[in-house]
C-alpha positions as CSV (number, residue, x, y, z in Angstrom):
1,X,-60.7,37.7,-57.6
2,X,-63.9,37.7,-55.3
3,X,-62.4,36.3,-52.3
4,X,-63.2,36.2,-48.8
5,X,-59.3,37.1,-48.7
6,X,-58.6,40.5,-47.2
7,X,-55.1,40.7,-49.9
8,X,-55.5,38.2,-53.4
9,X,-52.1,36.9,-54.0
10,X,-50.5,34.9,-56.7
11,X,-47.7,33.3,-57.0
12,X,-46.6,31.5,-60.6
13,X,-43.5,30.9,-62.1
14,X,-41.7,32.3,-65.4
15,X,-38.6,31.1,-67.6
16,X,-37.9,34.4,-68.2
17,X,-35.4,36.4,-66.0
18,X,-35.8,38.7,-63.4
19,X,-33.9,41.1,-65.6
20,X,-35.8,40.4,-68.7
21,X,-39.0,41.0,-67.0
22,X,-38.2,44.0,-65.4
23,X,-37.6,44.9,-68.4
24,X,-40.7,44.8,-70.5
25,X,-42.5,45.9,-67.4
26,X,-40.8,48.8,-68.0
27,X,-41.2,49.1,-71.5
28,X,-45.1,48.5,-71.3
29,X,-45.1,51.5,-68.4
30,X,-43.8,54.0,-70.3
31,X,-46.1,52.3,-73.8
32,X,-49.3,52.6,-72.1
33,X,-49.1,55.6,-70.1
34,X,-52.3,56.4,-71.3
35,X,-53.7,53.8,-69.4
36,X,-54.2,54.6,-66.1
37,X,-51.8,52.9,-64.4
38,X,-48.6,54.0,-62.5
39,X,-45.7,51.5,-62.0
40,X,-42.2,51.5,-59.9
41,X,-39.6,49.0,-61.1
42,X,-37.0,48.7,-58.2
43,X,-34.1,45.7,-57.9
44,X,-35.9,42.5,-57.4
45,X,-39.6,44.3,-56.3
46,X,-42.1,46.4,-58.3
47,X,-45.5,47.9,-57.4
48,X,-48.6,49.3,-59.4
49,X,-51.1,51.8,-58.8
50,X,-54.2,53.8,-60.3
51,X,-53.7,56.6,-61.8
52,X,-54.6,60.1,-60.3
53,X,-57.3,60.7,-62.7
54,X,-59.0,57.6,-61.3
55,X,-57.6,57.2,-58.3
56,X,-60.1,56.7,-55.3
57,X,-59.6,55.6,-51.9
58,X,-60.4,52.2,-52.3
59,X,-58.1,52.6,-55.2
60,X,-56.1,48.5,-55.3
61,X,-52.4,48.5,-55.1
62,X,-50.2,45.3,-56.3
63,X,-46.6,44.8,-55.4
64,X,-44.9,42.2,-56.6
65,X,-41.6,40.6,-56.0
66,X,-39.0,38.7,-58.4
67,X,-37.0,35.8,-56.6
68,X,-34.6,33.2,-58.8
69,X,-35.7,29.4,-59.4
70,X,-33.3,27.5,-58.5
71,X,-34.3,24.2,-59.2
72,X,-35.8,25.1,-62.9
73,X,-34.4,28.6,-63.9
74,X,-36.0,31.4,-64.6
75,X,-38.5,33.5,-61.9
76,X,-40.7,32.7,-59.2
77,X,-43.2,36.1,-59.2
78,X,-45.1,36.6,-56.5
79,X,-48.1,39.8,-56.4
80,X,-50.2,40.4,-53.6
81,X,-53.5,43.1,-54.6
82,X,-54.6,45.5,-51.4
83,X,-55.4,48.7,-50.6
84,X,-52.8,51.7,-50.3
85,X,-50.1,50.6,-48.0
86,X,-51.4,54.0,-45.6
87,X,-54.9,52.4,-46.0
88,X,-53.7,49.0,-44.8
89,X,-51.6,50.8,-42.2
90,X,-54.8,52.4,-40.8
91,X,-56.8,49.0,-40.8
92,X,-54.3,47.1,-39.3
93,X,-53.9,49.4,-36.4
94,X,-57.5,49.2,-36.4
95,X,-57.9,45.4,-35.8
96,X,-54.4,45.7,-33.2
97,X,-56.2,48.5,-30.9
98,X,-59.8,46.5,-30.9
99,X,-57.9,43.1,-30.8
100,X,-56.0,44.0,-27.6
101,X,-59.2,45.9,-26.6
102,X,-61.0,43.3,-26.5
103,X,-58.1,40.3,-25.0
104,X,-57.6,43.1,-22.4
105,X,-61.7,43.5,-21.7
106,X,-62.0,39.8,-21.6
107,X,-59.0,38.8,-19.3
108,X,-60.1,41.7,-16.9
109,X,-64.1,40.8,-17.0
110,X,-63.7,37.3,-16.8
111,X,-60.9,37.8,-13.8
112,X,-63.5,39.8,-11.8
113,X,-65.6,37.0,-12.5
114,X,-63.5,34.3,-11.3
115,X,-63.3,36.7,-7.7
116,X,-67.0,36.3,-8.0
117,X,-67.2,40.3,-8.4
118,X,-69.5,42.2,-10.6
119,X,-68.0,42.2,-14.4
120,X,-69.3,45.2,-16.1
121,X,-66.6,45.4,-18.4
122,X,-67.9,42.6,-20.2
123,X,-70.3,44.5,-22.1
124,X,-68.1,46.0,-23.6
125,X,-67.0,42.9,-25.5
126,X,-69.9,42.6,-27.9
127,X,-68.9,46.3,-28.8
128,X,-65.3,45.5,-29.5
129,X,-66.5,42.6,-31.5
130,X,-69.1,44.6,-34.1
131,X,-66.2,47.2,-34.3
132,X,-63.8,44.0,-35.8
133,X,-66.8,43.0,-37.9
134,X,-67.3,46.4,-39.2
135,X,-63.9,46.8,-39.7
136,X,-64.2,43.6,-41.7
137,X,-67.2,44.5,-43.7
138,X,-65.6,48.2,-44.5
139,X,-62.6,46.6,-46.0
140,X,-64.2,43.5,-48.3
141,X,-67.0,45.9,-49.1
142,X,-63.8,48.5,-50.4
143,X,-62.7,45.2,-52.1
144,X,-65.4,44.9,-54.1
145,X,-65.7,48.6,-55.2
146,X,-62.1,48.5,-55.9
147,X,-62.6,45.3,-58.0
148,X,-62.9,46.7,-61.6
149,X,-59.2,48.5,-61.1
150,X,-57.9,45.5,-59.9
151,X,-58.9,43.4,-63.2
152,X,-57.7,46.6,-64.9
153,X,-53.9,46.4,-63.1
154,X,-54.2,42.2,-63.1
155,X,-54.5,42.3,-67.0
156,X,-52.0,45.3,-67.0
157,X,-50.0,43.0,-65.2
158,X,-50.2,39.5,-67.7
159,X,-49.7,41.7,-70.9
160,X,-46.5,43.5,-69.5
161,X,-44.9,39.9,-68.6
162,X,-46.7,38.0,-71.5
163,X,-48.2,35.4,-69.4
164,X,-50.8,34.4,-67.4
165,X,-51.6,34.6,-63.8
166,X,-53.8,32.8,-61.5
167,X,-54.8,34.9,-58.4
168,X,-55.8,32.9,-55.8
């Protein structure tokens, strides 16, 4: 699960029901309690999380959702891993203020350029671009630290739908 990927996904597919797998996920929440791990089960989505006791703020959080096979029966699951959906929130605003920073910075720089003025502003750019980098670097480096959890809510995960799950 060391990827260069921002969000590990997976995506496999089970003979079982969505019902019947909603329903041991249920059944293995309220089993292992104990464990550390706190679980939703909604109509055709559910989503994991840390427990308070261990919950830190690179803390991963899995959703997963439930769609019917058509063509062979049974479930298609798909689970994405990432941070809190506030943390996300925060570093996707992140990359859209630098982003347009930066397209904004450029266009205006290189236009002052192009009317053979003094660009300035394109100093600026080099900025913008450590602060994408660093945004970068914050989140895979939260990744990592986060890493041990997500093994712990992956193999929560497998035992509560008796399979196994490639994350890719």
């Amino acid at each position: 699960m060391t990827s260069i990927r921002t969000r590990p996904r997976f995506r496999t597919v089970s003979k079982q029901s969505a019902e019947e797998l909603k329903q041991r996920i249920k059944i293995h929440l309220e089993n292992y309690k104990e464990e550390g791990i706190i679980g939703k089960v909604y109509d055709a989505h559910c989503s994991f999380d840390i427990g308070l006791k261990d919950h830190h703020f690179w803390s991963p959080h899995l959703n997963v959702n439930f769609d019917e096979n058509e063509e062979e029966g049974g479930t298609i699951i798909r689970g994405r891993y990432g941070p809190a959906p506030t943390i996300w929130t925060v570093f996707m605003f992140g990359y859209g203020a630098l982003g347009i920073s930066f397209t904004f910075a450029a266009l205006y720089g290189l236009s002052e350029l192009a009317l053979k003025q003094e660009a300035a502003i394109l100093w600026v750019l080099p900025f913008l671009l450590g602060g994408i980098l660093t945004l970068w670097l914050s989140g895979q480096t939260g990744q990592k630290l986060g890493v041990e959890q997500t093994f712990r809510i992956h193999q929560f995960f497998e035992e509560a739908i008796g399979e196994k799950v490639h994350v890719h």
